[in-house]
C-alpha positions in Angstrom: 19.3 106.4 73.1 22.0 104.2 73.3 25.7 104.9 72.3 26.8 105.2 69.2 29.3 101.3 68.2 32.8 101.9 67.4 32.8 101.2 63.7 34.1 98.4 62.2 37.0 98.7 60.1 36.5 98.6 56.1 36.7 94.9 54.1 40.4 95.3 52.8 41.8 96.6 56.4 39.5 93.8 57.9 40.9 91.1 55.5 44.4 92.5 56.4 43.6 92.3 60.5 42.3 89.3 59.8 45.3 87.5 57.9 47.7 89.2 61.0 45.6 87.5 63.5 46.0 84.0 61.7 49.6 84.9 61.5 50.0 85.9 64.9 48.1 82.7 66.8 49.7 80.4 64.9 53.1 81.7 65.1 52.0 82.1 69.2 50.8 78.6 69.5 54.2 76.8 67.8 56.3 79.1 70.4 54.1 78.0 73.1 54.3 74.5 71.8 58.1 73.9 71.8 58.4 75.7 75.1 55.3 73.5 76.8 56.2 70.4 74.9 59.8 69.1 76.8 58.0 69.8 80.0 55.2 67.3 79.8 57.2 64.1 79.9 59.0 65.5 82.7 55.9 65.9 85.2 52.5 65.2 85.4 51.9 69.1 86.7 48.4 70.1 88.1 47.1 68.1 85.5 48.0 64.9 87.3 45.2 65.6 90.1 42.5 66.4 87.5 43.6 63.5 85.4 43.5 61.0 89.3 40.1 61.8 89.8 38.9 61.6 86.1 40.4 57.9 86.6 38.6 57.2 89.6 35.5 58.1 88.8 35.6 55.6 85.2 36.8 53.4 88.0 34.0 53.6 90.6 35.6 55.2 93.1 35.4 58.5 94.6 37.5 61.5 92.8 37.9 63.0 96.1 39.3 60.6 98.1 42.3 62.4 97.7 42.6 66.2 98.6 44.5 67.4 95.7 41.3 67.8 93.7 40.1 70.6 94.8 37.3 71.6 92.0 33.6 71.3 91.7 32.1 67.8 91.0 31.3 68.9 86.8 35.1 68.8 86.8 35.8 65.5 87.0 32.6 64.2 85.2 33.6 66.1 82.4 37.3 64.9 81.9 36.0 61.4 82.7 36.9 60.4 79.4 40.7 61.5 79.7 40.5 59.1 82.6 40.7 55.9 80.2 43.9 57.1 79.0 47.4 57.4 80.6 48.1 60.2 81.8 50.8 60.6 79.6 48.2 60.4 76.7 45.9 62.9 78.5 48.4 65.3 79.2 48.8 65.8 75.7 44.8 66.2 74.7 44.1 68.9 77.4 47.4 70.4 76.2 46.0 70.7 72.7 42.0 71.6 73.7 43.5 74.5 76.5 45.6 75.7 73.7 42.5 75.9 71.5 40.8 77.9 74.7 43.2 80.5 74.5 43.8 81.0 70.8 39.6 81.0 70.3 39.3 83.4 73.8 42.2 85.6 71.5 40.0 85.6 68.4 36.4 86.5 70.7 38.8 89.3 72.3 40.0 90.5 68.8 36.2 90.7 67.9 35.2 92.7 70.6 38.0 95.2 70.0 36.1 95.7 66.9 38.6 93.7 64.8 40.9 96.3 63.2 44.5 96.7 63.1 44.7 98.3 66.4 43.0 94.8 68.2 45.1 92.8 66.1 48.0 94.9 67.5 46.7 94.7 71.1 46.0 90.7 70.7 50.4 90.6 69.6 51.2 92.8 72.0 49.2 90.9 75.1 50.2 87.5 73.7 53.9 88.6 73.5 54.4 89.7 77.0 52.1 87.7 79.2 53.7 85.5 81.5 51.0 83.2 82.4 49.5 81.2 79.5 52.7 79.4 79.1 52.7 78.2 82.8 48.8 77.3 82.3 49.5 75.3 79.7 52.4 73.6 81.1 51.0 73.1 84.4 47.4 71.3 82.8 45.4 74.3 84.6 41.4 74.8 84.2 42.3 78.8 83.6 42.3 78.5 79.7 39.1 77.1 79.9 37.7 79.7 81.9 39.5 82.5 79.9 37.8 81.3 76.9 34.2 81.5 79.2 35.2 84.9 80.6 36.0 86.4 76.8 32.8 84.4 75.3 30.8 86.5 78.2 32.4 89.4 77.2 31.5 89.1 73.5 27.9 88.2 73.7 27.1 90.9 77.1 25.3 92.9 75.0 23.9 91.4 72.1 23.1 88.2 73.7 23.1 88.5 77.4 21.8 85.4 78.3 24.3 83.2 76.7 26.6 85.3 78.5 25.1 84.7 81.5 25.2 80.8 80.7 29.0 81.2 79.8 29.5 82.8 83.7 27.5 80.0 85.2 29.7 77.5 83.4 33.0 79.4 84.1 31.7 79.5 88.2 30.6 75.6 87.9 34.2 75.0 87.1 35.5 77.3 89.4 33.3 79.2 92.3 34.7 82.6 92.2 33.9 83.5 88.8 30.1 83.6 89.8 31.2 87.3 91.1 30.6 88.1 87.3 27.2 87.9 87.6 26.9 91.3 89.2 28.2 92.8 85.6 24.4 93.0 84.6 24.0 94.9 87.8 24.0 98.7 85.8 21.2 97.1 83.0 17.8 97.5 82.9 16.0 95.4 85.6 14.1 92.9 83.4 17.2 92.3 81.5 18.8 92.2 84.8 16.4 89.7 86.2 16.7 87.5 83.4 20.4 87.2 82.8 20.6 86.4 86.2 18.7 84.1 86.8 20.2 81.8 83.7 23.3 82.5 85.1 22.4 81.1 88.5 20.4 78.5 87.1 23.1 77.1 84.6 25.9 77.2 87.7 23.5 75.3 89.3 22.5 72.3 87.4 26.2 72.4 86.6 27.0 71.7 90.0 23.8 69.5 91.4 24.1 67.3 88.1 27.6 65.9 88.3 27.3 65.8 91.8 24.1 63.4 91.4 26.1 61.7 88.9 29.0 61.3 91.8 26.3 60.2 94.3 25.1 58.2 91.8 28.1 55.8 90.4 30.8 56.1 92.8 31.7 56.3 97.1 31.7 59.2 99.2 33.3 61.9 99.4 31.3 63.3 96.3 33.0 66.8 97.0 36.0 68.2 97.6 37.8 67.7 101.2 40.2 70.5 101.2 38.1 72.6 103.1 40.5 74.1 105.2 43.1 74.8 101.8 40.6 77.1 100.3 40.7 79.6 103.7 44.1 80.8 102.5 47.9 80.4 102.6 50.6 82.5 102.9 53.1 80.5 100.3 55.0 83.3 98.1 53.2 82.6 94.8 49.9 83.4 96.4 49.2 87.0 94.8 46.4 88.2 96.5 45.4 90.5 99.9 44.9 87.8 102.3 47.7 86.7 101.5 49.8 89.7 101.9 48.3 90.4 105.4 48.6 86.4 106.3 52.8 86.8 105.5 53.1 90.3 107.3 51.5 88.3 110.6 54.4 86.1 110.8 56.6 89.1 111.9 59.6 88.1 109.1 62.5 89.7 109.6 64.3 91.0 106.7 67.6 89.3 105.5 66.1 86.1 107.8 64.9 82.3 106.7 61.5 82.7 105.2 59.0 81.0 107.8 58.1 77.6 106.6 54.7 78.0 106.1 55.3 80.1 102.8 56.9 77.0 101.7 54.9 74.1 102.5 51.7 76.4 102.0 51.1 74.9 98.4 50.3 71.9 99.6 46.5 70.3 99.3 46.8 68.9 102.9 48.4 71.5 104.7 46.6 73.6 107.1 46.2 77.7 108.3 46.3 77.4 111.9 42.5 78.6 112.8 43.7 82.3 113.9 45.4 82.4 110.6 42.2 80.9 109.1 40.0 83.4 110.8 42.3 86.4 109.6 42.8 85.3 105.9 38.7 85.1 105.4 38.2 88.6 107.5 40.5 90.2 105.4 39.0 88.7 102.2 35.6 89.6 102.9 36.6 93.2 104.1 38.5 93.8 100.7 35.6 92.3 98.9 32.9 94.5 100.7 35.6 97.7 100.3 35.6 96.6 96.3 32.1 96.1 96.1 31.1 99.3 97.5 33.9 101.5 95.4 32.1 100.0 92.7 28.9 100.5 93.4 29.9 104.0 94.2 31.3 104.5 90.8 28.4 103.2 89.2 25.9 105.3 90.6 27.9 109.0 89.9 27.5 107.5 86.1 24.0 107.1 86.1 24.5 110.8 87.8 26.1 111.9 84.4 24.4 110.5 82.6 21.3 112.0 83.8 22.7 115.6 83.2 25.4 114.6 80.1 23.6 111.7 78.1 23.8 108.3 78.0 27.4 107.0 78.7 29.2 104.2 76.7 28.6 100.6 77.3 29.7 99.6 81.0 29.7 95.7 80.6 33.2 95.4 79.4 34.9 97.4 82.3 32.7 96.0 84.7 33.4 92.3 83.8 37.2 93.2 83.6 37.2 95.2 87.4 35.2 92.4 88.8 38.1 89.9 87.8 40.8 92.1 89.0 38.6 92.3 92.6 38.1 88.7 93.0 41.4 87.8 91.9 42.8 90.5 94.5 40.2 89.6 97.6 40.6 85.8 96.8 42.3 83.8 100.2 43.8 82.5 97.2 44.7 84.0 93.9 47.9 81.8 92.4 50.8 83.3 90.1 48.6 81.3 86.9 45.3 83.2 87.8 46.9 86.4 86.2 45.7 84.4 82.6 42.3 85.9 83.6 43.5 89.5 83.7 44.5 89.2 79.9 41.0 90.1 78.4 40.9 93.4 80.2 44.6 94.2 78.7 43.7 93.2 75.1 40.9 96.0 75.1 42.5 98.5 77.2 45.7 98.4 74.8 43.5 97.9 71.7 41.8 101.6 72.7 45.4 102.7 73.6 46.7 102.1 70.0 44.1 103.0 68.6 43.9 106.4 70.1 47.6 106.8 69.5 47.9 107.4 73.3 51.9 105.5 74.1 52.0 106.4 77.4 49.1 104.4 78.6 49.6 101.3 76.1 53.7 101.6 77.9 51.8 101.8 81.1 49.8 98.8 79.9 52.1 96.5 79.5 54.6 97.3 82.2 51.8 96.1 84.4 51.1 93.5 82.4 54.4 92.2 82.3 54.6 93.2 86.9 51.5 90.6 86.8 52.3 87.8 85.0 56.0 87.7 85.3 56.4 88.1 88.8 60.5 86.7 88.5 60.9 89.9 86.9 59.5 91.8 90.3 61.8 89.8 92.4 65.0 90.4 89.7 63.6 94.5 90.3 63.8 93.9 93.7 66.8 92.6 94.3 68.6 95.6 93.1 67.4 97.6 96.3 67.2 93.8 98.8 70.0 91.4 97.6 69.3 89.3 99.9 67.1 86.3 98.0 64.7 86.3 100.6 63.8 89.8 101.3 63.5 90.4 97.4 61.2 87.0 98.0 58.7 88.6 100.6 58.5 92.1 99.2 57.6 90.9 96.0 54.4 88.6 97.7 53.7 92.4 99.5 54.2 94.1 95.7 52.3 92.6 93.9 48.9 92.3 96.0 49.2 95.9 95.6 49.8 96.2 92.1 46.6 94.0 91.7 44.7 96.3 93.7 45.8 98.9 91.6 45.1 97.4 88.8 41.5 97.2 89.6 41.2 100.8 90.7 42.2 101.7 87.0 39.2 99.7 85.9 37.2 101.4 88.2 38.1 104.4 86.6 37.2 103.1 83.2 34.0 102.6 83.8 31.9 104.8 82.4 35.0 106.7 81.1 34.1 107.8 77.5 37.1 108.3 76.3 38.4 104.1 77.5 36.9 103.2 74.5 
């Protein structure tokens, strides 16, 4: 017996939701435009590395031979074309396709949240205080792209769960981490299971071993990335995750003192973790990782418990994908201030359920830790009131918001299975 849907909203309140949406992206997307535009002749942002190797490659050469690109071989095959023009030129393409990945992520998201008012509400309410699609955009960031993936996942979980799986193999051939994901068919039956998978894994994987033959293929080693050493961690302040917290704390920083100049240099391609450091920041991913993993497979099983003695619970998928972003992007040896962008589908649906239940306490609780996560100049203006002192407020907000994070994915935890989440 499965649950019963949440039913969808009549045709004029639907035609009504649907006109606010319109409304709402495109009044979203000019504000986002004249705050984004100025910036792009100013700097090339992270864009500049993506655009380097996308140039190389139409060159011959190898789009590693620097370290700054630090992404999977589809990467730079795929923005091979934006290589054959400026970067200037290119800047201003990916600008307009990552600002089509959020606004068409927004409009999956509304859809899930079964389209009403209330999602349309929830879609205004993420858009107007989330803090890190503006730097995404203005930086030239992959995270839209992978937002869009995520939300696309989402949406077709149930109804179609293999091109949900193929969405998660994409998003993880872009970006490793979000292969995590594929656990969300973990609670489904075991065929289903078996099947979604395995397209999963088997799209990542031709994603990956195809550009890199194409790599092999037409251009000089290296065909992969060379910052090995970057991805073991770093303690530099806008890293938001655990091991990154624990990495800071092992300096033994003294409050009201210089911060260490590791937390500076630290968002640097090149630069190094000495191996100790190295050794401690993938311990302490792993153990938070293997703690997350094993709260959640704790949870899952006291629902199949329930439900065993209550009936069938709601559908998990949603929750599950939402707390297995929260863990990775809290485990991660490195989670960046930006990576918040792909917390914003779990807010949209929590929110939408919290309007639409009338419950103001949880949607307030919503988007104060919304607005904690992706505006962390806000934590360290908060701060300051209790540490004057710049760089005390500095180093308690890198200990802050790890913790928030981890918080955050504890409250997803608890909606899993939750009937009355949504």
């Amino acid at each position: 017996m499965k649950p019963a849907p949440v039913p969808l909203p009549d045709r004029p309140a639907r035609s009504a939701a649907v006109l606010w949406l319109g409304v709402l992206l495109v009044a979203w997307a000019i504000a986002a435009l004249s705050r984004v535009l100025p910036y792009l002749p100013t700097s090339g942002g992270d864009f500049a590395n993506l655009h380097r190797g996308a140039a190389a490659l139409v060159a011959g050469e190898s789009a590693y031979v620097r370290p700054e690109l630090d992404y999977p071989p589809l990467v730079p095959v795929v923005l091979a074309p934006l290589g054959l023009l400026s970067l200037e030129a290119a800047r201003y393409v990916w600008l307009g396709l990552s600002l089509l990945a959020v606004l068409a992520a927004m409009v999956a998201l509304w859809r899930l949240a079964s389209g009403d008012l209330a999602a349309t509400c929830a879609v205004a309410v993420v858009l107007a205080l989330d803090g890190s699609a503006i730097p995404n955009l203005a930086l030239g960031q992959m995270n839209p792209i992978l937002l869009l993936l995520v939300a696309l996942a989402l949406l077709l979980h149930r109804a179609r769960p293999a091109g949900a799986a193929a969405a998660v193999g994409c998003a993880a051939a872009l970006k490793i981490w979000p292969g995590l994901l594929l656990l969300s068919w973990l609670p489904g039956e075991r065929t289903a299971r078996f099947r979604a998978t395995r397209t999963g894994l088997l799209v990542g994987s031709l994603l990956v071993a195809l550009p890199l033959g194409v790599l092999m293929i037409a251009t000089p080693p290296p065909h992969l990335p060379i910052a090995h050493g970057y991805w073991l961690g770093t303690p530099a302040l806008l890293n938001f995750s655990a091991p990154a917290a624990v990495l800071r704390a092992s300096y033994g920083w003294k409050s009201a003192s210089e911060l260490p100049r590791d937390w500076v240099d630290g968002v640097n391609s090149s630069w190094r973790l000495a191996p100790p450091r190295q050794h401690l920041s993938v311990a302490i991913s792993l153990a938070v990782l293997a703690a997350g993993l094993a709260a959640l497979w704790l949870r899952l099983r006291s629902c199949r418990r329930r439900a065993a003695t209550t009936g069938p619970e709601r559908s998990q998928a949603v929750d599950l994908v939402s707390a297995l972003v929260a863990l990775a992007l809290v485990a991660a040896p490195i989670a960046w201030y930006h990576y918040q962008l792909l917390q914003l589908p779990a807010f949209v649906l929590a929110v939408a359920v919290a309007l639409r239940r009338r419950r103001w306490g949880i949607a307030t609780a919503l988007a104060a830790t919304l607005l904690a996560l992706t505006h962390h100049e806000l934590v360290v203006a908060a701060v300051q009131l209790f540490a004057p002192h710049p760089a005390t407020a500095l180093y308690l907000t890198g200990i802050l918001l790890p913790l928030l994070g981890a918080a955050w994915y504890v409250s997803r935890l608890a909606a899993i299975g939750d009937r009355q989440a949504g």
